[in-house]
N, C-alpha and C positions, 0 to 999 in steps of 0.2 A: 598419411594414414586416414581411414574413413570410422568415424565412431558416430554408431547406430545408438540412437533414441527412441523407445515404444513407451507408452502409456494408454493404458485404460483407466475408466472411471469408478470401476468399484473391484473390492478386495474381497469381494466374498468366492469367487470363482466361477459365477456366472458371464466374464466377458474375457474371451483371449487375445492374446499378442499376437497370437499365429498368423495371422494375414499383414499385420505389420510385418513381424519378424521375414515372413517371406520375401517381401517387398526389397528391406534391407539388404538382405541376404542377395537378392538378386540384382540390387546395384553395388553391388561388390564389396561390402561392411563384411569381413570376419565375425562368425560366429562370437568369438569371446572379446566382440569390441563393441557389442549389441548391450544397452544397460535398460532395464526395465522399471516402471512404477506401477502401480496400481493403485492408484489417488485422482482426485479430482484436478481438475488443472487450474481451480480456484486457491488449492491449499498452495502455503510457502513451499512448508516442510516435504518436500521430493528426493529423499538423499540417491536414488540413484543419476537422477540429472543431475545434481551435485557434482555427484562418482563421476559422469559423464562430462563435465564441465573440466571436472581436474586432472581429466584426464587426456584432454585435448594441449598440443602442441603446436607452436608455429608450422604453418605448411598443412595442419590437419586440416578435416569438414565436419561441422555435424551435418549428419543425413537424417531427416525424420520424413517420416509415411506423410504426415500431412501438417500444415504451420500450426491447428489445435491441439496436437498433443505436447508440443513445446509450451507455448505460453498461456496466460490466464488472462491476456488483453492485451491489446494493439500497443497499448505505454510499455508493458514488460515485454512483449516479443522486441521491440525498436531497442530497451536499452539493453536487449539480450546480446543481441546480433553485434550493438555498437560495442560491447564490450569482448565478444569473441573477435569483431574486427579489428580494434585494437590488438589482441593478442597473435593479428596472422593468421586467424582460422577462420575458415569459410564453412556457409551453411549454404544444404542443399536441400530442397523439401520437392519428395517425387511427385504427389498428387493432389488433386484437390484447388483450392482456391491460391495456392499458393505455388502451385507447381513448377511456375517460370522463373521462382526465387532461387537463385546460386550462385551465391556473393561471389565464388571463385570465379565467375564471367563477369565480364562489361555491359550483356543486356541483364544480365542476373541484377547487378549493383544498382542500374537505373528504375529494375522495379522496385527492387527493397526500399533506394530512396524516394521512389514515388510512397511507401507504409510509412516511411518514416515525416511523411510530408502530412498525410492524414493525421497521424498523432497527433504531431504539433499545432495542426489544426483543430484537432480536438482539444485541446489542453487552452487554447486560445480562447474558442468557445464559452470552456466551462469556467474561465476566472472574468471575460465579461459578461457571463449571464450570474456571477456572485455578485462583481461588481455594481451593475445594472441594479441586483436585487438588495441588497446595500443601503446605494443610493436611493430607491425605491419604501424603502422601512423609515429613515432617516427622514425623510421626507412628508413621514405619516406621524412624526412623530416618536418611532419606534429605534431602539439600537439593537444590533447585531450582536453575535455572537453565542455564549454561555450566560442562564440567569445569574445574575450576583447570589453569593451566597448570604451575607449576610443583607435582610432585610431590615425596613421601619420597626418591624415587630419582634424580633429578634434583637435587634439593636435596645430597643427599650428595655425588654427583658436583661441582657446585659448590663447597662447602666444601672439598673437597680440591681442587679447581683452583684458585681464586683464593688457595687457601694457598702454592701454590708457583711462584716470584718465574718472570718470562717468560712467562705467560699473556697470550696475548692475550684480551680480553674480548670483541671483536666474534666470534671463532671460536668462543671456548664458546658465546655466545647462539646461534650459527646451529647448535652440535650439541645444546642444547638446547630449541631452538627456543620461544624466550623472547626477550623485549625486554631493554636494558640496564636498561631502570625497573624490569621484572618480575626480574631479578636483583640488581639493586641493595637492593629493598626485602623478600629475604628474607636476601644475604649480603653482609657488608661485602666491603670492597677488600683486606682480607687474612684475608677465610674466614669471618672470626665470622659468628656466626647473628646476626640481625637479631629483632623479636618477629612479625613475617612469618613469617619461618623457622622461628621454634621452635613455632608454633602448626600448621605444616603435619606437624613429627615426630612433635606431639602427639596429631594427629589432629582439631583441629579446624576 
């Protein structure tokens, strides 16, 4: 059986399906096997590609007008396809850039693996230009990541809070806007610096 995917980009009703829908329609998708969105193809939330997803069977295809109104990038179209090809179901995309793609054929499957080669290649890319950039910070003296929450100045404030008796702990966390686990493992319960804390005065 062939199940038909259309999407457009906006929901106000200024963009139709109609030249999709045709498209589908004329490589042979049944009418009520046709699921529609009207979303960006950036968002998750797409429940008739969902619908269209669970509604595919061993032996099925999705058929879409063109490979953009399926996925929202090159990583989600590759783990789309790999996961309908696990399930026995073939995708076929009539026009556009993706045309020659129809996992149900032999030259079909050699170009999808050529998409699924670019990804990977992209994915390669992008963890050695973090890595690169990393090593690159470290180097300047600098580390990577999220700033610490708890600072020097903060930290002192602390220490002399929880030294004097009536502190509440939930009111300091909320002025310095710290969890009790993030105060707790730089200052004890009556002030003392923790090795949390004394590596923060340190500077390390």
């Amino acid at each position: 059986m062939l199940v038909g995917y259309a999407r457009v980009s906006k929901s106000d009703g200024s963009q139709s399906t109609d030249l999709q829908r045709d498209a589908l329609l004329a490589a042979g998708v049944e009418p009520g096997s046709i699921y529609e969105d009207h979303a960006s193809g950036k968002r998750d939330d797409r429940p008739q590609l969902a619908a269209a997803l669970k509604a595919l069977r061993d032996g099925d295809a999705l058929v879409v007008w063109k490979l953009d109104r399926l996925g929202r990038s090159l990583k989600h179209l590759v783990t789309t396809v790999e996961d309908l090809t696990e399930r026995g179901i073939g995708l076929r995309v009539l026009t556009g850039q993706g045309a020659a793609i129809d996992t149900t054929t032999a030259s079909g499957k050699l170009v999808f693996g050529i998409f699924a080669s670019l990804a990977e290649f992209e994915r390669e890319l992008i963890r050695e230009r973090t890595a690169a950039g990393l090593a690159s910070a470290r180097a300047r003296g600098r580390v990577g990541g999220r700033p610490p929450k708890m600072t020097p100045a903060k930290l002192r404030l602390a220490v002399a809070s929880m030294g004097r008796p009536g502190t509440v702990v939930g009111e300091l966390c909320a002025e310095l806007g710290v969890t009790r686990q993030t105060l707790y493992r730089h200052v004890g319960p009556t002030g003392e610096l923790r090795p949390d804390g004394e590596r923060v005065l340190a500077g390390k």
